[in-house]
N, C-alpha and C positions, 0 to 999 in steps of 0.2 A: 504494500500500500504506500502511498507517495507521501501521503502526510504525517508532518512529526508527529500531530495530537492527534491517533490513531482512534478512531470511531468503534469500542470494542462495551456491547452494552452489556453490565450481569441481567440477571435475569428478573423477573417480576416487573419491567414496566407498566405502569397506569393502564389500568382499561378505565375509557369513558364514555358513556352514552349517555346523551339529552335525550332518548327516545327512552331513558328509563323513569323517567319521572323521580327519579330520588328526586328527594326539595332539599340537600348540599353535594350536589358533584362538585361544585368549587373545592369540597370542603373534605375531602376522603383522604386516605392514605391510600397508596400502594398497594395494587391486588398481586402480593406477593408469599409465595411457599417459604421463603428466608428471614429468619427475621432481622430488624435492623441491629442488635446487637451482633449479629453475627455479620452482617456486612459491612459494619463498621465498626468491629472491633481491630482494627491494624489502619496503619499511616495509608497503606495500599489501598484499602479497602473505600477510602474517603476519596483519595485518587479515581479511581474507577465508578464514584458517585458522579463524580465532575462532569465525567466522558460523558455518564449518561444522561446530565443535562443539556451535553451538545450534543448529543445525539438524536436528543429527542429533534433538534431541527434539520435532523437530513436523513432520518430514517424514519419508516413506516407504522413499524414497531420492532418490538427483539427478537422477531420469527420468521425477520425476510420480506420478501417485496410485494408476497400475496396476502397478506395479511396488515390489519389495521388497527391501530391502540384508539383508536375515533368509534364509538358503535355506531353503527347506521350507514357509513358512508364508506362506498368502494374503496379499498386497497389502494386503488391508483389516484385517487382523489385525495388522498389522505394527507400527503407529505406537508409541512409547513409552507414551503416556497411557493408550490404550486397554489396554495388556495390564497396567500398572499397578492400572490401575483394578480392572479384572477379577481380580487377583489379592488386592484390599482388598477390595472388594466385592460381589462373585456368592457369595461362601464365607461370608458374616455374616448378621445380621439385616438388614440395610437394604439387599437388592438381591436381585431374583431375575430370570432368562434365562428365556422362554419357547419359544427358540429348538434345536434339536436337535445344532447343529453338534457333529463327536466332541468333545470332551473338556467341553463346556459344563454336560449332565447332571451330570456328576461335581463342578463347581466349586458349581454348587447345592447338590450333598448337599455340601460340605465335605470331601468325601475324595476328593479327585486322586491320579488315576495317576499312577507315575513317566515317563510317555509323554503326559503332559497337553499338548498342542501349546500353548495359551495360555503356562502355565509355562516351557516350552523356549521359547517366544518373547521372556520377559521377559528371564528370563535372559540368551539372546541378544543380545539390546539392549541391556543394561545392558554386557555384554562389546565390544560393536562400541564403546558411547559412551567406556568406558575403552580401549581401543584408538587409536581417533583421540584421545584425549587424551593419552596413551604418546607417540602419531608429535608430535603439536604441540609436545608438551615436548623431544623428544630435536632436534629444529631448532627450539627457540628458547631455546638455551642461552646462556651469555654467549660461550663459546668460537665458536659457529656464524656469531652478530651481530657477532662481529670477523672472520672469516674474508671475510665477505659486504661488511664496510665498513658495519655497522649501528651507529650510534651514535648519544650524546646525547638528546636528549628522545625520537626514534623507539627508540632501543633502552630506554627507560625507560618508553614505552608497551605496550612488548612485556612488559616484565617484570612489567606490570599485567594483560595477557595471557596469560601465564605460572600467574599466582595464579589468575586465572578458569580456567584448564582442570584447575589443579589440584583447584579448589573443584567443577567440574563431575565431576571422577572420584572424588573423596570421596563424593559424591552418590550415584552411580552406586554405589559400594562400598555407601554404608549401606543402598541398596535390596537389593544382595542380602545385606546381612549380615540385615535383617531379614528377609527373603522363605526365604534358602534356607542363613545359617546358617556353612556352612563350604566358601564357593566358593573355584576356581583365582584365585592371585594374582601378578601381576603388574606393575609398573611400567617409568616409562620406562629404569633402570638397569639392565635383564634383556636378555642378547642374544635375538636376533629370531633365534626359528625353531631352535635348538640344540636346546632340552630342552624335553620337555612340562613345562609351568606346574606347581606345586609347589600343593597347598590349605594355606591357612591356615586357622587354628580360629576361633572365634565371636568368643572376646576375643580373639586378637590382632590380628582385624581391629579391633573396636571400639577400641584402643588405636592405631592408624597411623590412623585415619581421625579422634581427637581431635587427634592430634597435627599430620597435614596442615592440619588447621583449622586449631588453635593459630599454625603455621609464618605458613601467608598472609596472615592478619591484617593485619601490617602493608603489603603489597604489593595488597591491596584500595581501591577506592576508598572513602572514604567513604560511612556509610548516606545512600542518597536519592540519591546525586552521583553514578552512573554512568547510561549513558544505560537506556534502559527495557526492561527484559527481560533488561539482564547484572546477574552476580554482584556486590556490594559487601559491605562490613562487615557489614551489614545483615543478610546473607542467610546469611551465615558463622557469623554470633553465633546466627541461627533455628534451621540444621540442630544446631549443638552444643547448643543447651536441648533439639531436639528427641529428638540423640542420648543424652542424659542422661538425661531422663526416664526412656527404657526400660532402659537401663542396667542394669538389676539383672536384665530378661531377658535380655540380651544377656552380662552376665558375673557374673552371681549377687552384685555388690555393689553397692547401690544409690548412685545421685550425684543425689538430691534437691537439694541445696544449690549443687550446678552448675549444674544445672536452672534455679535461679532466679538464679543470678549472669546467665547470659546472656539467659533471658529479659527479666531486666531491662535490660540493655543495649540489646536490642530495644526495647522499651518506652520509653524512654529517650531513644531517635533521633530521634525528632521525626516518627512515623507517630501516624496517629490513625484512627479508626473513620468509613466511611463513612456517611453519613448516612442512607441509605436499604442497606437489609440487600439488595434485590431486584438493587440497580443494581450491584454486584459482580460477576451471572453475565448482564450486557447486552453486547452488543459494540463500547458505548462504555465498557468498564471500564479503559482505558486512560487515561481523561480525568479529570481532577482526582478523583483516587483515592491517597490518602495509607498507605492501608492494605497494597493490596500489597506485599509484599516483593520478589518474583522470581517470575515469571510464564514460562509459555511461551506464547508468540505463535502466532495465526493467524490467516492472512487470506483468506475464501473467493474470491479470485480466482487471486491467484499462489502461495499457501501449502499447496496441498488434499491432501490424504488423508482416505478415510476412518475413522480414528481421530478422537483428540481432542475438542475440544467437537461437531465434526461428529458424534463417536459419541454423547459425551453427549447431546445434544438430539434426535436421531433416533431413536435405540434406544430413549429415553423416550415418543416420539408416536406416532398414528397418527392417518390420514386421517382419519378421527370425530371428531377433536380441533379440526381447522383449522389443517393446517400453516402455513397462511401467519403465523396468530398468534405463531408463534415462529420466525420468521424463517426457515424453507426450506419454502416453499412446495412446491417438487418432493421431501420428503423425507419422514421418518414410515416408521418401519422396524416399530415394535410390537415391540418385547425386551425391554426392562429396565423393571421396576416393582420397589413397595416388596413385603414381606412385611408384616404387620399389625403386629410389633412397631417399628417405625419411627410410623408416626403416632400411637402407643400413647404416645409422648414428650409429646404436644402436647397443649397441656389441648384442646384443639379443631384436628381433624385438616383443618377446611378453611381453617386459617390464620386463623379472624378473632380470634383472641385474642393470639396466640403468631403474628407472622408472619412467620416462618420456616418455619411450614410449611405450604409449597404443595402441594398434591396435585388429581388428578382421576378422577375415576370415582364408580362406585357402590356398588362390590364393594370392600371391607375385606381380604377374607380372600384367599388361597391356596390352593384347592383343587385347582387343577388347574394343575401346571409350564406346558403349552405351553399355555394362555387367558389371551393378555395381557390381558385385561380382568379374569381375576383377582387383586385386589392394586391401591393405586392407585398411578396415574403420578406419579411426581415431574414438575413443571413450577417446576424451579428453574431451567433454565439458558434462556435466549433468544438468538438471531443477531437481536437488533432493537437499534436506539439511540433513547432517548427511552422513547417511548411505543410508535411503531407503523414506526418507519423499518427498512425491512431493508436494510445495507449491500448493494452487490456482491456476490455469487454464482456462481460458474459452474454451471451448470444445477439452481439454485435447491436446492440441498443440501449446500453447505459451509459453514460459518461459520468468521465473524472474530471472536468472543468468545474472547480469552485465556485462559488459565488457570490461577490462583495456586498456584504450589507452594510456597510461604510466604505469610501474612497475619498484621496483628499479632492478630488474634481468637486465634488458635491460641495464640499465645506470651501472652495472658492467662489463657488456659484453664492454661498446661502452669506460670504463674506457680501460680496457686491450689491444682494438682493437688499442685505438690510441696511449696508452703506444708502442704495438709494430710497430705500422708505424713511430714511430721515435718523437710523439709529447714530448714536453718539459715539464718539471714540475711536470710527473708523477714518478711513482715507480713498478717497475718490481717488488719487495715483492709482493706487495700490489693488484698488480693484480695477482699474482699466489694466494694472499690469498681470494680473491672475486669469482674466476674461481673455486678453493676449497672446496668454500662455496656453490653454486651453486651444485657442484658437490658430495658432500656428502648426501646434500636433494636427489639428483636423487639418489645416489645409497643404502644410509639407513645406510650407512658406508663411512670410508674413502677407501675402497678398490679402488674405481675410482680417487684418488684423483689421479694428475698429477705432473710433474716436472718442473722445469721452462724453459726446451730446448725445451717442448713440447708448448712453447707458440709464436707459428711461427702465421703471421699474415692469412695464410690460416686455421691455429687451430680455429679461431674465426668465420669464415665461418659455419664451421659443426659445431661449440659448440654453436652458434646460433641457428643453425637447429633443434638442440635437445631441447634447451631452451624454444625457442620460436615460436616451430613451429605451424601453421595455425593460427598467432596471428596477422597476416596482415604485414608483414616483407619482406618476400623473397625476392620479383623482388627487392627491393630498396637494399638490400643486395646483390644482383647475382649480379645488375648494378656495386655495387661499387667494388665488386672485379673484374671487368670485366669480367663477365660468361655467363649473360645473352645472349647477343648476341653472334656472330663468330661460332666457331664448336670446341673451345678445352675441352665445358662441356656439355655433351649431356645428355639429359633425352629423355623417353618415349614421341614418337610425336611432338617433337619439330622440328618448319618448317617442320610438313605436315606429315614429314615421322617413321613410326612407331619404327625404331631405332635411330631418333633424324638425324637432322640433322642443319648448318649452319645457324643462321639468319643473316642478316644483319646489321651494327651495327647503322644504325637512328632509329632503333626500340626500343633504349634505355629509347627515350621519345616515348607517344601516340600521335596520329595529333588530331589537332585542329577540334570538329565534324563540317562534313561538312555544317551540316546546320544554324551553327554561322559564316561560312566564308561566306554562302551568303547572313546572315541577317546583316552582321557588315565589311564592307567595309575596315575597321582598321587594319584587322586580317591577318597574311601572315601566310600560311600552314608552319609547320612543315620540315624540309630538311625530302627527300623520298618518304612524301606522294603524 
């Protein structure tokens, strides 16, 4: 396997199902045959707790790629990234499904059911990944590491271990704070299993998930210095510029000037811009790559589900394309292409100006939902290293291509955004000279480079789009500019109608699925749903 933080899960991962009506799945232990004293009785044992907190975001569950720690919801559906994705991008301009599965139709038009299986999936998963982070936390206290005889540099590793799980459930929080608003809350200080989980409101999740940040900080490793694919300073300072940013949707007063305190921090660390833009979504992006921040790992041999880059790059081809050119030869599923306003970014939509943006086909437009060939393919992501090498595979449709849930591009972008919303402390130089930077990688020259009147707060919209498109961004971005919803920016099928039409604007957040409002009495739907 390629990666130093080796994806190796013990056994007993969470099973959870909203279709069972408990009234606390937030709020369970571990449907596990071992007990914790035995899994964590040794320094190793807390080690391999860790794993299985990352793990939980790249794998399906501890029993392979047919099976699913989600009740209710396909195997194939189940992965973290995939239902992420799906919920930033099937609903925007930059992604459309040609596929039928129930609730997919609906994620195109932008208007999800409150029974949307995708959504109850995310949800889900964000609730399992804070769950097993709850259980790590409440054994690997300080009181738990004396009782065990844990001590000294091993108990001082743990508490390093400690900060990353806390950092991974903040995570996990801001997904559903952005995604769905005012979900069940819970930590590792709530008994197990007494009372169904209590909802917290929009701010006051946004204020406990600045402030977990704020805490770990200093019990973080340094940025760059932990090994590759866990949490550090690094990754702490990205989510909180990233949580700032949106800030003023998430609790109607904006923190620009935070925005750029930590982005700069990031920027700061000693990460820099890879040299080539393409070699980022290759499956050696693990390898002298200074720009990631925190990645989730995977490896098409022992790592597989299909979720993840597996989905990214599959759902993107087909057989007409030449699977083998992007690394899964036995793969090429035909789902997921652009809508036209995506290559509409690019001064030239087959990349040779602007290259970043990769596309294939013939057909521009979106006429028809289920004709993958209408609309073109994104051909951003590759299972190849180099040139033409395709790692390991089990049956030539998995990939090892990682994938960055922080990169310093972003924390340049969210530098400039808030420079120009007015935040404090920044430098208009300094973001023409980041945007620059960026923008010389895409074009191979300075011929795209910009001016500084050109750095209007809707400039970072589309230079986003081109940055960072199908990186799991969009909706939280449409939201914050106000686009998403209303009818003054229309895409392809949006609300139903095939030249775009109005949403409304409580669709900004997801509802709460229905079937935790009627296993959890606590829970008040969503305003609209």
């Amino acid at each position: 396997m390629k990666n130093s933080f080796k994806i190796i899960l013990t056994s007993g991962v969470l099973l959870l199902s909203l279709n069972s009506c408990k009234k606390d799945d937030l709020n369970v232990l571990p449907t596990n045959d071992v007990t914790s004293a035995t899994v964590y009785a040794t320094p190793a044992g807390y080690k391999q707790g860790l794993v299985k907190l990352y793990a939980a975001y790249a794998l399906t569950s501890s029993t392979g790629s047919d099976n699913s720690d989600i009740g209710g919801l396909n195997s194939g559906f189940a992965d973290f990234l995939r239902l992420f994705w799906t919920s930033q991008e099937l609903v925007t301009d930059e992604a459309i499904c040609a596929w039928g599965d129930t609730g997919i139709p609906e994620l195109d038009y932008s208007t999800p059911s409150v029974d949307n299986q995708f959504l109850r999936g995310l949800y889900s998963r964000s609730i399992l990944q804070i769950t097993v982070c709850n259980e790590f936390l409440r054994e690997s206290t300080p009181e738990k590491l004396a009782s065990r005889n844990i001590t000294g540099t091993d108990a001082a590793d743990i508490t390093r271990y400690r900060a990353e799980a806390r950092f991974l459930r903040a995570y996990q929080y801001w997904v559903l704070l952005d995604a769905f608003g005012n979900p069940p809350f819970v930590t590792e200080n709530d008994e197990i299993g007494k009372v169904a989980p209590k909802q917290i409101q929009r701010a006051a999740l946004f204020t406990y998930i600045e402030s977990e940040l704020k805490a770990i900080e200093g019990d973080l490793a340094g940025a760059r210095s932990n090994e590759y694919g866990r949490a550090d300073k690094g990754a702490d300072w990205a989510l909180l510029a990233r949580l700032y940013l949106n800030a003023q949707v998430y609790t109607g007063t904006a923190k620009y000037t935070e925005a750029i305190t930590y982005s700069s921090k990031v920027i700061a660390a000693g990460y820099s811009l890879k040299a080539s833009y393409m070699d980022l979504f290759k499956a050696d992006n693990n390898i002298n790559n200074t720009e990631n921040i925190l990645t989730i790992n995977y490896d098409g041999v022992t790592g597989t589900n299909y979720g993840g880059t597996t989905f990214l790059i599959n759902a993107g081809i087909n057989a007409d394309m030449g699977t083998a050119s992007y690394g899964v030869p036995s793969g090429g599923w035909g789902g997921n292409r652009t809508r036209q306003n995506l290559p509409a970014l690019f001064p030239d939509a087959n990349g040779t100006l602007d290259k970043r943006g990769v596309f294939f086909g013939a057909k521009n437009t979106v006429d028809e939902i289920g004709v993958f060939t209408d609309g073109l393919r994104v051909t951003k992501f590759k299972n190849i290293i180099g040139t033409s090498t395709i790692p390991p595979s089990l049956n030539g449709t998995f990939s090892s291509l990682d994938f960055a849930i922080f990169r310093l591009a972003e924390q340049y972008l969210i530098y400039g955004e808030a420079v120009a919303r007015g935040g404090s402390g920044g430098d208009a130089g300094k973001a023409l000279e980041y945007v620059n930077a960026l923008r010389q990688r895409a074009y191979g020259n300075t011929s795209g480079n910009v001016v500084p009147a050109t750095l209007t707060v809707d400039f970072y919209l589309d230079e986003r789009g081109r940055e960072l498109y199908w990186e799991g961004h969009r909706r939280t971005d449409l939201v914050r500019f106000g686009k998403f919803t209303g009818g003054t920016y229309l895409w392809p099928f949006k609300g139903g109608v095939k030249a775009g039409t109005s949403i409304p604007a409580y669709r900004n957040i997801y509802p709460i699925p229905a079937a935790d409002l009627i296993a959890n009495p606590n829970l008040v739907q969503n305003t609209g749903y």
